[in-house]
C-alpha positions, 0 to 999 in steps of 0.5 A, a space after each residue: 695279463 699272461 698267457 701263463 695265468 689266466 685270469 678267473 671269469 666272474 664268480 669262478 675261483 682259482 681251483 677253478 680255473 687250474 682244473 680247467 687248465 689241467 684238463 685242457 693239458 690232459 686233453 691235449 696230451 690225449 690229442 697228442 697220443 691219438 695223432 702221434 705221426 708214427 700211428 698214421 704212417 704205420 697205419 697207412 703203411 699197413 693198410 695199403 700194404 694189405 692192398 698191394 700184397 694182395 693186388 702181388 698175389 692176384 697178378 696175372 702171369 703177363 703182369 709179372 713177365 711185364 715186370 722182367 719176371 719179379 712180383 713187384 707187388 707182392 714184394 712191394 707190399 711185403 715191405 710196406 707191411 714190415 714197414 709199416 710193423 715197424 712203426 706201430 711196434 715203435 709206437 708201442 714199444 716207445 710210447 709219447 711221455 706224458 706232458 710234465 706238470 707246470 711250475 705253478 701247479 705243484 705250489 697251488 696243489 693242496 693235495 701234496 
C-alpha cells in the first residue's frame, strides 16, 4: 500500500475516497492561505507598530532628550507600520496559488 492511493474502508467505494482526498487537499490549502508567513509578520509588524507609534506620540520631552533629541518611538513605529503595510500588500497583491490537481485525479474524474 502507497501513500499515493489509499486503500478504501469496508463499504466505501473509490469516489469515495478521492472526495475524501480532495477535501483534505482543499483544507490544507486553506491552512495554507490562513497561516501564509507574510500575514503573521505583517500583521504583528502592524499591531505593535500601532503601539510604539503611539507610545512616540506620548513621550515625554525628557524621553526624547534622553534619545539626543530624536523620537526613536514614533520613527520607530512609523517604520514597523510601513513594514508591516508592505507585507499585508505583498500578500494581497501576490496571493499563495492553489495547489495543482494530482495526476490521478483527472484520469478518475468523470466530470471531464
Amino acid at each position: 500500500m502507497t501513500e499515493e492511493s489509499p486503500r478504501p474502508e469496508h463499504g466505501a467505494t473509490e469516489h469515495d475516497v478521492q472526495r475524501e482526498v480532495t477535501e483534505l487537499e482543499g483544507k490544507s490549502a486553506t491552512a495554507a492561505r490562513i497561516f501564509d508567513l507574510r500575514r503573521i509578520i505583517g500583521g504583528l509588524f502592524v499591531v505593535y507598530g500601532v503601539i510604539v507609534t503611539i507610545a512616540g506620540i506620548t513621550d515625554s520631552q525628557a524621553a526624547i532628550d534622553k534619545a539626543e533629541g530624536v523620537n526613536i518611538n514614533l520613527w520607530t513605529g512609523i517604520g514597523m507600520l510601513i513594514l508591516g503595510v508592505f507585507f499585508l500588500a505583498w500578500l494581497k497583491l501576490r496571493p499563495t496559488p492553489p495547489p495543482l490537481p494530482t495526476e490521478g485525479a483527472a484520469e478518475e474524474d468523470p466530470a471531464h
